[in-house]
Structure formats: C-alpha cells, structure tokens
DRENDO-1510 file (C-alpha; in Angstrom, 1 decimal, always signed):
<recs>
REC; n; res; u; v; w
REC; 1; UNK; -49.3; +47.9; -40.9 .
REC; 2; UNK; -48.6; +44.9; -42.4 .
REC; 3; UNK; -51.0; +41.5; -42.9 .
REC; 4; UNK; -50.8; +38.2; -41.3 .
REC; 5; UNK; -49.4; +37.0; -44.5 .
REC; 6; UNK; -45.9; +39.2; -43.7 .
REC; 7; UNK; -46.0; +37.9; -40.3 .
REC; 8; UNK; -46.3; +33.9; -41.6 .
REC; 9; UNK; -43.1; +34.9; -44.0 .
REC; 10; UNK; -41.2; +36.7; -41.8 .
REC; 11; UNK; -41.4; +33.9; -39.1 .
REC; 12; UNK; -40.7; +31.4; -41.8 .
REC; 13; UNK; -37.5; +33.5; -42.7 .
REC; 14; UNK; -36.7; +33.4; -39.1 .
REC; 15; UNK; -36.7; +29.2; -39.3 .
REC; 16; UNK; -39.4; +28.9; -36.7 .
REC; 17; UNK; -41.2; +25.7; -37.7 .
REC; 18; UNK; -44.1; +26.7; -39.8 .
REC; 19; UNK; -46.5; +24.5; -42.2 .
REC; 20; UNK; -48.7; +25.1; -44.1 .
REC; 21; UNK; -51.1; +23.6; -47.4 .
REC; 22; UNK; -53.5; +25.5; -48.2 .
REC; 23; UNK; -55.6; +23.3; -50.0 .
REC; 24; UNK; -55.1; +21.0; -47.9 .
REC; 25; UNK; -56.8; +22.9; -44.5 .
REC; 26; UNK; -60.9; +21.8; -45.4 .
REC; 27; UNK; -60.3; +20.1; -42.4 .
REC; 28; UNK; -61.7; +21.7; -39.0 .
REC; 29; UNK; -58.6; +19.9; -36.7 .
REC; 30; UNK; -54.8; +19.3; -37.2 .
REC; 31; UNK; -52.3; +17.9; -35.4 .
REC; 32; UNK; -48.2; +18.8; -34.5 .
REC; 33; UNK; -45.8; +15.7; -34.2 .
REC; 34; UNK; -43.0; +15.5; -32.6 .
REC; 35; UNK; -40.4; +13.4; -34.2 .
REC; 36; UNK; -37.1; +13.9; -31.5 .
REC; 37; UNK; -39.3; +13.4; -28.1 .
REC; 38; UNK; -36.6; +13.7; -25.4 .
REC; 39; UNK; -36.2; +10.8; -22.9 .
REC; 40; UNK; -39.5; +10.9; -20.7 .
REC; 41; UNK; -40.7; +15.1; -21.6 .
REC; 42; UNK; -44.2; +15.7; -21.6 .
REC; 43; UNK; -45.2; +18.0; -24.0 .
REC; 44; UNK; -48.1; +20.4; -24.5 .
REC; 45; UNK; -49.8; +22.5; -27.0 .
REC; 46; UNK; -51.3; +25.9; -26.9 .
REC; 47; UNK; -53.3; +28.0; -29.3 .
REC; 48; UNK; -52.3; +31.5; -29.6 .
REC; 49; UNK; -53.9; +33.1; -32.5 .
REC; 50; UNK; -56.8; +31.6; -34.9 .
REC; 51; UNK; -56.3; +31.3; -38.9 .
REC; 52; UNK; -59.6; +32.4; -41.0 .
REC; 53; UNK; -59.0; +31.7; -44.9 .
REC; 54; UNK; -60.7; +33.4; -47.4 .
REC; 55; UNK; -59.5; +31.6; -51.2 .
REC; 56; UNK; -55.7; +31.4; -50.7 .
REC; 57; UNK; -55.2; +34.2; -48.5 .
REC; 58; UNK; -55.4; +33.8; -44.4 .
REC; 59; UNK; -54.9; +36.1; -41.6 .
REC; 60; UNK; -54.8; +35.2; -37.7 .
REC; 61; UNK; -56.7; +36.5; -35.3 .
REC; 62; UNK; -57.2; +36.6; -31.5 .
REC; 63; UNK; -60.4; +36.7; -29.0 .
REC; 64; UNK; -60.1; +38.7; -26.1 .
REC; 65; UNK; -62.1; +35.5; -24.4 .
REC; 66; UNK; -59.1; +33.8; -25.4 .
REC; 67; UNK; -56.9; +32.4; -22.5 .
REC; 68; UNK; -53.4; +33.2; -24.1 .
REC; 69; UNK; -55.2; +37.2; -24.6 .
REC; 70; UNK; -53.5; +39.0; -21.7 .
REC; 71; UNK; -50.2; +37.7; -22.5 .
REC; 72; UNK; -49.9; +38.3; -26.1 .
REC; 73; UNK; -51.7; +41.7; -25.6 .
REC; 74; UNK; -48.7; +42.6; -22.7 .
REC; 75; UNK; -46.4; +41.8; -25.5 .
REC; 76; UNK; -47.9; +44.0; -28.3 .
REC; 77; UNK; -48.6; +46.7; -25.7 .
REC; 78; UNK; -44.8; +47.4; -26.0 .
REC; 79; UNK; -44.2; +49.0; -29.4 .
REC; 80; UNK; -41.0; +47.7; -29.9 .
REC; 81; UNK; -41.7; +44.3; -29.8 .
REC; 82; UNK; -43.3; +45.3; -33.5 .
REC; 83; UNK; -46.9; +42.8; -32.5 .
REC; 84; UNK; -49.9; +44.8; -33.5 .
REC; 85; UNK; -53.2; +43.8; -32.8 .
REC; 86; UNK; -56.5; +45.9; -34.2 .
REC; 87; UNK; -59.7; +45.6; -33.0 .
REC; 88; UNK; -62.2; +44.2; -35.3 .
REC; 89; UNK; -65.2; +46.6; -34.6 .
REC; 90; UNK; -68.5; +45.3; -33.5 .
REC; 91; UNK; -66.9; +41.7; -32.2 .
REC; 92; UNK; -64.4; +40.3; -29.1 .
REC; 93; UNK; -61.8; +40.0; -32.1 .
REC; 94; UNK; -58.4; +41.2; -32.7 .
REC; 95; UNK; -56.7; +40.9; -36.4 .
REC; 96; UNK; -52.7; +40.7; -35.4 .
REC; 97; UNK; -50.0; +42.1; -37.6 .
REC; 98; UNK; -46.7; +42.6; -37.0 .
REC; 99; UNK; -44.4; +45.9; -37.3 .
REC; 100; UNK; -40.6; +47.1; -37.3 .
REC; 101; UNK; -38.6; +45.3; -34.4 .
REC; 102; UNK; -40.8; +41.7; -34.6 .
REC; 103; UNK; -38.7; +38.6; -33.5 .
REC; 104; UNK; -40.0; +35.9; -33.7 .
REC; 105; UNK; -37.5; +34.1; -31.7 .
REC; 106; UNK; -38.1; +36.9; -28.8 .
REC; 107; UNK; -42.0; +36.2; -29.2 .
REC; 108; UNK; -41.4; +32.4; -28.4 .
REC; 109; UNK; -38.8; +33.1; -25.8 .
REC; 110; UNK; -41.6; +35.2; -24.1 .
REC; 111; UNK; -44.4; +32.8; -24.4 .
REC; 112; UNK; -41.7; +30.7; -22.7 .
REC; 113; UNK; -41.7; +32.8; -19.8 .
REC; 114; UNK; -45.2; +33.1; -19.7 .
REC; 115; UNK; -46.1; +29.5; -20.2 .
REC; 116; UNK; -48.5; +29.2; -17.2 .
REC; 117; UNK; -50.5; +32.1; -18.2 .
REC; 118; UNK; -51.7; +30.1; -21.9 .
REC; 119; UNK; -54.3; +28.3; -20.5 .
REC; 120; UNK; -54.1; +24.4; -20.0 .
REC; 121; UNK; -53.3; +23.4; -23.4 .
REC; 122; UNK; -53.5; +20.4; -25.2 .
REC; 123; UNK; -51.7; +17.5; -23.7 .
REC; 124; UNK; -49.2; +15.4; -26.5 .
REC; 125; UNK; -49.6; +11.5; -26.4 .
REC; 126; UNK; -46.9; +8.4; -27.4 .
REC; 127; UNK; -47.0; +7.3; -30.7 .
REC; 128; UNK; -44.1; +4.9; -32.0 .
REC; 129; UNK; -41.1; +6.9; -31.4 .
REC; 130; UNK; -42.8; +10.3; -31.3 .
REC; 131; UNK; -44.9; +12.4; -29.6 .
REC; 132; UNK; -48.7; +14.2; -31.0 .
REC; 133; UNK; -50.9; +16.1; -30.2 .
REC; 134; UNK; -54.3; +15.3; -32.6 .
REC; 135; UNK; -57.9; +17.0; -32.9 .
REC; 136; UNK; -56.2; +20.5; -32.6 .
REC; 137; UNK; -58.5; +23.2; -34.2 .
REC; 138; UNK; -56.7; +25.2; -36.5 .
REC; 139; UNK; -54.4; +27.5; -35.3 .
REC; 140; UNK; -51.4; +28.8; -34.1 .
REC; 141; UNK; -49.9; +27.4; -31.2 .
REC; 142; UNK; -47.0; +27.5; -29.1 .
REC; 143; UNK; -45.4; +23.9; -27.9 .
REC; 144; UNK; -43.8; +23.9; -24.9 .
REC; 145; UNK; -41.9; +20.5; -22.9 .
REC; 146; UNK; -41.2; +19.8; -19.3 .
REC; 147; UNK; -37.4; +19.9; -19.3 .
REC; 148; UNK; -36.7; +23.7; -20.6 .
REC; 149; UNK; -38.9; +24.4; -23.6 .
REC; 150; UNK; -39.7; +23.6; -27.1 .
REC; 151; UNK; -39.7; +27.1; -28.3 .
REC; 152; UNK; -41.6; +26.2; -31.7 .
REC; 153; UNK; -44.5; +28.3; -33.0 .
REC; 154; UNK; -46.7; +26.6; -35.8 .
REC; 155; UNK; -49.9; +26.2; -37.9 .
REC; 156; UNK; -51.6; +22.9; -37.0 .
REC; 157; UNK; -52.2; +20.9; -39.6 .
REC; 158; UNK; -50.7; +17.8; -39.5 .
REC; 159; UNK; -47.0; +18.8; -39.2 .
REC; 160; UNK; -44.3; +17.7; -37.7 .
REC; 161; UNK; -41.4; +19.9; -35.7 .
REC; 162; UNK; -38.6; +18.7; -33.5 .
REC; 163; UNK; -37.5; +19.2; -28.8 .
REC; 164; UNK; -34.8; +22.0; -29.3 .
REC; 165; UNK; -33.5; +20.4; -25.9 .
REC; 166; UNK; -31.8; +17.5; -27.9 .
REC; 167; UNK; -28.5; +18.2; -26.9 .
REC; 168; UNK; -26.2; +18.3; -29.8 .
REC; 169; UNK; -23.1; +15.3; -29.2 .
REC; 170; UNK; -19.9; +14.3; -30.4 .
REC; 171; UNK; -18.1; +10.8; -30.5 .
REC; 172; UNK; -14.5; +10.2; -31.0 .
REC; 173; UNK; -12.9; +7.2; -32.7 .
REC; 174; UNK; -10.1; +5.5; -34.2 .
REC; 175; UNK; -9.1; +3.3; -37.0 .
REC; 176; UNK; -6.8; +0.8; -34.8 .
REC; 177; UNK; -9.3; -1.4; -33.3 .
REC; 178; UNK; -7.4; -3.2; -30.1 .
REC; 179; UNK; -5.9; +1.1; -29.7 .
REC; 180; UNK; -2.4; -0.2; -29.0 .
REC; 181; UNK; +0.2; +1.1; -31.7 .
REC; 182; UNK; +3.6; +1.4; -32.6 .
REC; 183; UNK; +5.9; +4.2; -33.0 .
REC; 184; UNK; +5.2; +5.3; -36.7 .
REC; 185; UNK; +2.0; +4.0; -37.2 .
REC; 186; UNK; -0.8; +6.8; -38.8 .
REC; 187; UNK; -3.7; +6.4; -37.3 .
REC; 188; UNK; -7.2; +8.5; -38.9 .
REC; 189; UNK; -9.4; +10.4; -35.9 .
REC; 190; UNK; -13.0; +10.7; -37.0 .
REC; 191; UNK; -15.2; +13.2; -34.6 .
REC; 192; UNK; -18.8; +12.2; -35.5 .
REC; 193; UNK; -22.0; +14.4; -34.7 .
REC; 194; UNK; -25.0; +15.6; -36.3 .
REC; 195; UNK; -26.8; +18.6; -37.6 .
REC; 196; UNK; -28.4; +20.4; -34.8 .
REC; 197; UNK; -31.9; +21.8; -35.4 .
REC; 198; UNK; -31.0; +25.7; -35.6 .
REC; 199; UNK; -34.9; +27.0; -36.3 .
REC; 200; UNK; -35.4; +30.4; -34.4 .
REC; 201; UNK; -32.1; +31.4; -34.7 .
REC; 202; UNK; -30.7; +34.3; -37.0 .
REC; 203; UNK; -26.7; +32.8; -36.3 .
REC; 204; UNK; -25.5; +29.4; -35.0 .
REC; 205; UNK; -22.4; +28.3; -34.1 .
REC; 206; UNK; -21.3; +24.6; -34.1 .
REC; 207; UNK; -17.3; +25.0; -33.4 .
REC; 208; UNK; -15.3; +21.4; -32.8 .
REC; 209; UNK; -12.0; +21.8; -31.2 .
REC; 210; UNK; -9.5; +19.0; -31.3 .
REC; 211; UNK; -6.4; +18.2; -29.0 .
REC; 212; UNK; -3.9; +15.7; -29.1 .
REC; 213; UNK; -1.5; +14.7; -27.0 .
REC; 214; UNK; +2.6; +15.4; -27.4 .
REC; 215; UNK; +2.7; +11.4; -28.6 .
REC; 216; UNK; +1.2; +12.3; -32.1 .
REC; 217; UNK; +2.2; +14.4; -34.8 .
REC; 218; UNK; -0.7; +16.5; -36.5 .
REC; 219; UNK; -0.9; +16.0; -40.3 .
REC; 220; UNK; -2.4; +19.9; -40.7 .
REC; 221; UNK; -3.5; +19.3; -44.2 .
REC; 222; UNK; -5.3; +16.1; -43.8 .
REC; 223; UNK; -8.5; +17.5; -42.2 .
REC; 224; UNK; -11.8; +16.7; -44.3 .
REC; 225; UNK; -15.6; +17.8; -43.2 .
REC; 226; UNK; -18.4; +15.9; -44.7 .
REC; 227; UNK; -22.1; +15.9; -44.0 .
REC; 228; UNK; -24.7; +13.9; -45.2 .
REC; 229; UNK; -21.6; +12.0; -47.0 .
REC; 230; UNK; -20.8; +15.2; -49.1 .
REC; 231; UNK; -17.5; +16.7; -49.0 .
REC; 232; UNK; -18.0; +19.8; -47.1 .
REC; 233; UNK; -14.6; +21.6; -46.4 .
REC; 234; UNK; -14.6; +24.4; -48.3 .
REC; 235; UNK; -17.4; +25.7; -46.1 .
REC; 236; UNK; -16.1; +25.2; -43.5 .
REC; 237; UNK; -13.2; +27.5; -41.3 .
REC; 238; UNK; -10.5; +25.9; -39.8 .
REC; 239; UNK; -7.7; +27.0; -37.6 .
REC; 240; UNK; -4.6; +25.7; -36.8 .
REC; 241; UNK; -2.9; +26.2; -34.1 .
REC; 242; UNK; +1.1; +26.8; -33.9 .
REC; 243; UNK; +3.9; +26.5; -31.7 .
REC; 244; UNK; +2.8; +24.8; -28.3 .
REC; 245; UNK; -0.6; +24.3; -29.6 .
REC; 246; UNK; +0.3; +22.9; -32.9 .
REC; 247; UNK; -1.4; +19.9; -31.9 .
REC; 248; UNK; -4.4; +21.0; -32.0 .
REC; 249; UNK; -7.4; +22.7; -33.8 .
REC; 250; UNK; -11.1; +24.0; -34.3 .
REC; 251; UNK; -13.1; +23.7; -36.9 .
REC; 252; UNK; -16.5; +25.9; -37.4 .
REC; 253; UNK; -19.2; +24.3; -39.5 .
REC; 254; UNK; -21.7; +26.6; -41.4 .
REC; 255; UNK; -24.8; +24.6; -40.3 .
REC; 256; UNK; -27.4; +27.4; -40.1 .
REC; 257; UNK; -25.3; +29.8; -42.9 .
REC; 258; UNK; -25.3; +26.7; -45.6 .
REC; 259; UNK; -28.7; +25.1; -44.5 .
REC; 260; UNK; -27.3; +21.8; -44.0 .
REC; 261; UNK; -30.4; +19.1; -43.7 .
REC; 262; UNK; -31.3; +18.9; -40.1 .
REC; 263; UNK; -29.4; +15.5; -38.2 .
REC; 264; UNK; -27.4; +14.7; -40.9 .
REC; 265; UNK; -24.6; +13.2; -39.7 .
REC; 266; UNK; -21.6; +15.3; -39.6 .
REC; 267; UNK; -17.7; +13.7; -39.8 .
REC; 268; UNK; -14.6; +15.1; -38.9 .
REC; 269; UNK; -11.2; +13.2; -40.4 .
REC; 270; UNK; -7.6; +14.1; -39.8 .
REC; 271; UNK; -4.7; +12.0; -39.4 .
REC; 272; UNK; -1.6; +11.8; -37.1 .
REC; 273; UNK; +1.4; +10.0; -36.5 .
REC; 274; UNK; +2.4; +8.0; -33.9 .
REC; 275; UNK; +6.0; +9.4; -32.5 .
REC; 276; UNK; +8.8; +8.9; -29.9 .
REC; 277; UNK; +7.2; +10.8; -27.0 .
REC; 278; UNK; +4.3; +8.0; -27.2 .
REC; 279; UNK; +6.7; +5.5; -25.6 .
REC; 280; UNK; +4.7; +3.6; -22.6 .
REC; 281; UNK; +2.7; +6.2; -22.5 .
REC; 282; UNK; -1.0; +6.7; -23.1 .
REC; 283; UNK; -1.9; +9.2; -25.4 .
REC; 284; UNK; -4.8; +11.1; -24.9 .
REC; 285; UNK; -6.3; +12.5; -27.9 .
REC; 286; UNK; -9.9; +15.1; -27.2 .
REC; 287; UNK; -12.2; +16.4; -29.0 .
REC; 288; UNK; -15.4; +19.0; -27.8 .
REC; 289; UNK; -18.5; +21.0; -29.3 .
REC; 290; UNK; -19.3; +24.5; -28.4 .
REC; 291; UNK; -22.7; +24.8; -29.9 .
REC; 292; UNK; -25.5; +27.7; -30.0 .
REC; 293; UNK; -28.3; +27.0; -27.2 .
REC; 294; UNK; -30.6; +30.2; -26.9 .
REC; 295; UNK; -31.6; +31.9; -30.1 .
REC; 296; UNK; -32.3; +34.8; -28.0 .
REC; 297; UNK; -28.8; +36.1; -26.4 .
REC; 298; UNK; -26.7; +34.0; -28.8 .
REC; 299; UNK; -25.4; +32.1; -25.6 .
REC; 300; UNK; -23.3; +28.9; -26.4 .
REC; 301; UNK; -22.5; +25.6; -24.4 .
REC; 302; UNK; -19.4; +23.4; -24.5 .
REC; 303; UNK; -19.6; +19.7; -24.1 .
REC; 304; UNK; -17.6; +17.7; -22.1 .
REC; 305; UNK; -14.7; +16.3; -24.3 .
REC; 306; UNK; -14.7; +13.3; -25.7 .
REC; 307; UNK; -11.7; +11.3; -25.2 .
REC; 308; UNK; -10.0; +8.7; -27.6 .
REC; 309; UNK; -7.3; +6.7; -25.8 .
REC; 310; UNK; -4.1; +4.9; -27.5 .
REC; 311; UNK; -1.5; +3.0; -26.0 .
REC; 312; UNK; +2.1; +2.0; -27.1 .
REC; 313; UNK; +4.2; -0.4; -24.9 .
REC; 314; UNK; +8.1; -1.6; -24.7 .
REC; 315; UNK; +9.1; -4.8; -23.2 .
REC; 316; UNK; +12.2; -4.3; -20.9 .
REC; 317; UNK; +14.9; -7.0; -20.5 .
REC; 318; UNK; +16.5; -8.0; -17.0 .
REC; 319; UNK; +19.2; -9.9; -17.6 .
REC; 320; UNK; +21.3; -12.1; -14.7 .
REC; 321; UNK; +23.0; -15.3; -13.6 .
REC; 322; UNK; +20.8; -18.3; -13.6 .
REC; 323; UNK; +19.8; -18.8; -10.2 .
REC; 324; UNK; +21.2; -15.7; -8.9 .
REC; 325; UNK; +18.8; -12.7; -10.2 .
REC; 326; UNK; +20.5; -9.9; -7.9 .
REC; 327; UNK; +23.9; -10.9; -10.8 .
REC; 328; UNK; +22.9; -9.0; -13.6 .
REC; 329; UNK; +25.2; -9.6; -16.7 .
REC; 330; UNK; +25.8; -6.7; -18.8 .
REC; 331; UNK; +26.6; -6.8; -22.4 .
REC; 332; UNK; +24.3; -9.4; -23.4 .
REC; 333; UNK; +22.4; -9.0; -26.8 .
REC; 334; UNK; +18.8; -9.5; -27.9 .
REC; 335; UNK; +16.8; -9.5; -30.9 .
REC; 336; UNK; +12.7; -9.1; -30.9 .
REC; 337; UNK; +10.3; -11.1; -33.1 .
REC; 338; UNK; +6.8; -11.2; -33.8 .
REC; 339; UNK; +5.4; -14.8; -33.6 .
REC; 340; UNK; +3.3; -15.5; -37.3 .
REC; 341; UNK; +0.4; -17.7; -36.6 .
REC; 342; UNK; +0.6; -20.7; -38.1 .
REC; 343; UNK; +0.1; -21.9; -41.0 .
REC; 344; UNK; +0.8; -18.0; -42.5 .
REC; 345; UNK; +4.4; -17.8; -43.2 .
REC; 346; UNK; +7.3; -20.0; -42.2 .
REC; 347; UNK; +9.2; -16.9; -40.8 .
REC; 348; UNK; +8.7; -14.4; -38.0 .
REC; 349; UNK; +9.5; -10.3; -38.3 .
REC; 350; UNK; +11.9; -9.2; -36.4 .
REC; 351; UNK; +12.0; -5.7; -34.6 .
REC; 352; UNK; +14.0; -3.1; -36.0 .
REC; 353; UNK; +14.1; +1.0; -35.3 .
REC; 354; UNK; +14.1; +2.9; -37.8 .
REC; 355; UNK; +16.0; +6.1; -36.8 .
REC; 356; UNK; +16.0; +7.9; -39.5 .
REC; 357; UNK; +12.2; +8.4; -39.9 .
REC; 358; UNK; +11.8; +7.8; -36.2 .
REC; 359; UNK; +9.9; +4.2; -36.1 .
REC; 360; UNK; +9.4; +0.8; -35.6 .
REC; 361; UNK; +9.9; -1.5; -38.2 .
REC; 362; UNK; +9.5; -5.4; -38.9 .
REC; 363; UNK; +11.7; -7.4; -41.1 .
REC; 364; UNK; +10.9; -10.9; -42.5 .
REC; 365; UNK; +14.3; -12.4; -41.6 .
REC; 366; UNK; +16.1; -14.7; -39.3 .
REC; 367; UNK; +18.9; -13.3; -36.8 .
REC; 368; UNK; +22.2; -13.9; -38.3 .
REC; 369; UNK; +21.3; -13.8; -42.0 .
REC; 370; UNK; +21.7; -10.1; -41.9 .
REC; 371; UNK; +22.3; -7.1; -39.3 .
REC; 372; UNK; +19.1; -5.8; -40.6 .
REC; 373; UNK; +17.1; -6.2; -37.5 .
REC; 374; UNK; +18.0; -3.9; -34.2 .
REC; 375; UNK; +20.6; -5.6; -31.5 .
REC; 376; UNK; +20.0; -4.2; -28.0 .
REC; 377; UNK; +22.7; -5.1; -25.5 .
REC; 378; UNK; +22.1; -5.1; -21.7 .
REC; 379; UNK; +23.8; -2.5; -19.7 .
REC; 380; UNK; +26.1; -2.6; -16.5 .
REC; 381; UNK; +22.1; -3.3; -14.8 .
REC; 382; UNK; +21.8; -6.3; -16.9 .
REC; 383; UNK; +18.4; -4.1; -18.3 .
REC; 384; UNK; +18.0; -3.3; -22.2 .
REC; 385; UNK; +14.5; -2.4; -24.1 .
REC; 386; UNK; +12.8; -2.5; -26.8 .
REC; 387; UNK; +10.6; +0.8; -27.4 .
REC; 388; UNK; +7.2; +1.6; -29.5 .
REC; 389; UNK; +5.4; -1.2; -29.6 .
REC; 390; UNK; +1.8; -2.4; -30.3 .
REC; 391; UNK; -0.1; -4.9; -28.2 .
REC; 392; UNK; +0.9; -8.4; -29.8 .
REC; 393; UNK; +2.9; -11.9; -28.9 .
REC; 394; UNK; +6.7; -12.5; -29.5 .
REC; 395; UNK; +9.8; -14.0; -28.2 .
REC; 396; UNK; +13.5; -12.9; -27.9 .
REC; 397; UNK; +16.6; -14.7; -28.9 .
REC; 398; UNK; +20.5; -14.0; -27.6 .
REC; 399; UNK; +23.7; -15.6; -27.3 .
REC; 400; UNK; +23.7; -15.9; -23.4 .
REC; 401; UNK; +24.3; -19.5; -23.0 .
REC; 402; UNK; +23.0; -20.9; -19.6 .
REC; 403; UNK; +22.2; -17.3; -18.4 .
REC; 404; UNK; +18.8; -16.4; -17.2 .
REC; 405; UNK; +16.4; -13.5; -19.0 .
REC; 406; UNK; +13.2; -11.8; -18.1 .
REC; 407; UNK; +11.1; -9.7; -20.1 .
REC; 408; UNK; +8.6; -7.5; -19.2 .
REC; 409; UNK; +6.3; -5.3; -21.1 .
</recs>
C-alpha cells in the first residue's frame, strides 16, 4: 500500500491542480482562487480528505463523521478504482492511499456525479476578475461550478486553479483591411486561439482545420505555428490535403505532449493567392477547432467555423447610342485607371491583365504612350469588362466620340 505522499505525486503527474508549500502551511485556513470565472457560474468548495503534517511529510485522512465519507468510501469499496482507505484503530479516522488502477481524472469525474452527496460546501465570492473561496481549513477539496463542472481536486492553501468549462475559441483574420482584392494579390490568413487548460487529462487534442474556397490558391509550404511568440512548427503535425481538397488543411498542436504555458496565445499563418475563379465572387475562406472536452472518455467537440470573407469585383461596360440605350455599339474600346489622390503623383495606373501569371496589374502610364495597358472592346451587346478587381475609385477613357457609356461594378 502506498502513502499519501504517492497519491499527492501521482495526481500531480496526472495535471490535476495541486499546490502545495510546505513551509508555508503554519496557517490553520487557505484559500483556492479562481482566475478564469465563467460568465455568471457560481462556484463551490468541498473538503474531501484532511492533510496532517508531521516535519515535511503529510498524509490525508478522512472522518467517517465526514459529509463527503459515504461517497469516497463507495468509490474505494471498488478495488479497481485503486482508493484505499485503512482504519486508524481506536478513532472515527481513515488514512487514504491509493493502489494499481487510481485515476485521478476518474476520481474527479465521480465526485462530479456525486456532487450533491459532499455536503453544502463552501460558497466562492467576487473578487476583481476572479472568483475565491477564503478561511478554508486545510484540506483537500473538490471545486465544482454551476454550468457542468470544474473537475479540479486541490490542497487549500492559497492557490489558484482555473473553470475547465472555458471553451477553447478560434478567430480568423486577414491582412487586407477593407477584404476587397484583386486577382493576384497574396493575402496572409492568421487563425488565433489559445492554450486550453488540459489538467486531468493523460492525452489532448487541439486539431485546427482550414478551408478555402476555389478563389485562392494554397501556398502549402508557407504554414507557421507559434505560441507564446515562439516558433512552434516542428512540433506540430500538419496535413495537407491533395486533389479536390488541396485547399485545405489541419494542423494538430502538441499542447498537453509539449506543455505549452496554459492561455498562451496560439497563431496559425499561411498564405494564399488570389486567382481567376475569385472573379465577383465572394470567397469564403473557414477555419475550426476540434478540441479534447472530458478527460475521462477522450470525447472531443468541434467549434462552429470561423469564417473570413474576401471579395473581388469587375466593372462591366454597356455601351450604346446617346439617347438611345436599347442601340448598343459594338466594337468600342476602353481603358481602366485608378484615380491618384492628389497631390501624390501627377499620373494615374492604368489596368492591365497579366495573362501570363494570371493577374491584375497597374501601370503608371497614360493611354496612347504605349500598348502596355489592357484594351477591352465592346461586343455585338455593346458590353465589355474588366475582371479582378479590388474595392477603389477610377474612370474609363475610349474613342467613342458622342456615344454614350455606362459602367457598373
């Protein structure tokens, strides 16, 4: 049979929150802090096992007066569940130990169930932007919340542990700030998050998965994971997909495996490139978590996506006879410009396409200096386009005489 001692290790290998300083426990009370209170949870505190020390060892004990007794004893009756607990002869007191098979993750998840049958508990108060429970006499206790369950198990002396209902998130984002683009353009993705708190469980998965739409093309090699600001790629696993799917991706981040420091933030990068298929389109671009949410059966939870919107626009010509719009004059030709503000440059760009590498380029020249710039002529409709573009102000020039134009984007 093993001492209290093993049992305070193993949960600490286990990552349930634990604290304790020796020295420091002269003190008849403590106190547990939450620092992550969720919304408006109440939250309260129950004592499961008393701590006697003795120098610098300790060992826990339980009362059979004690209003958590039954429900630990039901636990330890079952041998597998590897509690022990040894009557202390001549006294109402039990010394607890722990055997082969002890979880403590399954021990919390049980108190879970059993919450109503702890006794009334110690109720947790504001303070700031957390939540405390103070004048606790030293113990072990159980915290439980009113939305699901805290699930933490520690030694009350002043320490602090955190709701594992905080739902991990993602955001999505962009570098183009106004999200209207050109065909061509690379814009940079960054997925944003945070290390979830992963105590009490032995594996943890925090999986991102990406998708774009057909309008951008995936630069594969330009994915980067950081967290806390430190390059963390190489730890990570990373898939990407082929064929149909090449446009997307999943990346699996360590964060249990590497003990990455608990709700530091977490960033995603890639690029992609804006192509032909993004013409007046919207392109959607999605990105979700699956994350680990019971220690117990290894169950996971997948957020709802969150969606990063671009847009790239074309203004269509209508040309016809002045007065007489139903006349539509074919063979007319047009040139685009951007309008400079003033006092910038004493030129405009002018719109060309870019064929060869499939996108829109502007040229710092006036029509009829070169044939640098793209011509589009009107067709037997009078109608002619011009594709791929980003929100911004221009104007069109053409050799039509008195003939009347509309432009539309």
């Amino acid at each position: 049979m093993k001492t209290m001692r093993k049992l305070f290790r193993v949960l600490l290998a286990l990552a349930m929150t634990l604290a304790l300083a020796v020295s420091a426990f002269a003190a008849d009370t403590g106190s547990i802090t939450i620092t992550n209170p969720q919304g408006d949870h109440t939250y309260t505190a129950y004592k499961i096992f008393d701590v006697t020390y003795s120098g610098d060892n300790y060992s826990y004990t339980i009362s059979d007066t004690d209003a958590a007794f039954s429900t630990v004893k039901a636990y330890a009756d079952v041998t597998a569940n590897g509690l022990n607990l040894t009557a202390v002869a001549n006294t109402n007191k039990y010394n607890v130990s722990i055997g082969a098979g002890f979880s403590a993750a399954s021990f919390a998840q049980y108190l879970k169930t059993n919450v109503g049958s702890l006794g009334t508990g110690t109720a947790f108060t504001k303070v700031g932007d957390t939540m405390k429970a103070s004048g606790l006499a030293l113990g072990y206790y159980f915290v439980s919340g009113t939305s699901g369950t805290v699930c933490e198990l520690a030694t009350a002396k002043d320490i602090q542990i955190r709701d594992k209902n905080e739902v991990p998130e993602i955001k999505k984002d962009v570098d183009d700030n106004d999200r209207t683009v050109e065909i061509g353009q690379k814009l940079t993705y960054t997925i944003t998050g945070k290390v979830p708190d992963y105590t009490g469980f032995t594996s943890y998965t925090y999986k991102v998965a990406d998708t774009m739409s057909e309008g951008l093309t995936f630069n594969q090699n330009s994915i980067k994971v950081t967290v806390g600001g430190v390059d963390k790629t190489a730890d990570c696993t990373i898939e990407k997909n082929v064929g149909e799917n090449a446009n997307s991706f999943t990346v699996t981040i360590p964060v249990l495996d590497k003990k990455y420091t608990i709700g530091a933030e977490i960033k995603v990068t890639y690029s992609a490139v804006v192509n032909k298929q993004a013409v007046a389109k919207i392109s959607p671009n999605e990105a979700k978590l699956t994350y680990s949410n019971d220690p117990i059966t290894g169950a996971t939870y997948t957020t709802t996506p969150s969606v990063v919107n671009v847009y790239s626009s074309k203004i269509v010509i209508d040309k016809f006879e002045t007065g007489k719009e139903t006349t539509k004059l074919p063979g007319a030709e047009f040139v685009l410009y951007k309008e400079v503000p003033a006092g910038e440059k004493t030129t405009n760009f002018y719109y060309k396409w870019n064929d060869t590498d499939k996108k829109v380029e502007w040229i710092e020249e006036k029509p009829g200096i070169t044939t640098a710039c793209t011509v589009v002529t009107t067709d037997d409709n009078g109608a002619a386009s011009f594709d791929g573009l980003a929100h911004g102000t221009g104007g069109g020039a053409d050799g039509g005489g008195n003939q009347g134009c509309r432009a539309d984007t």
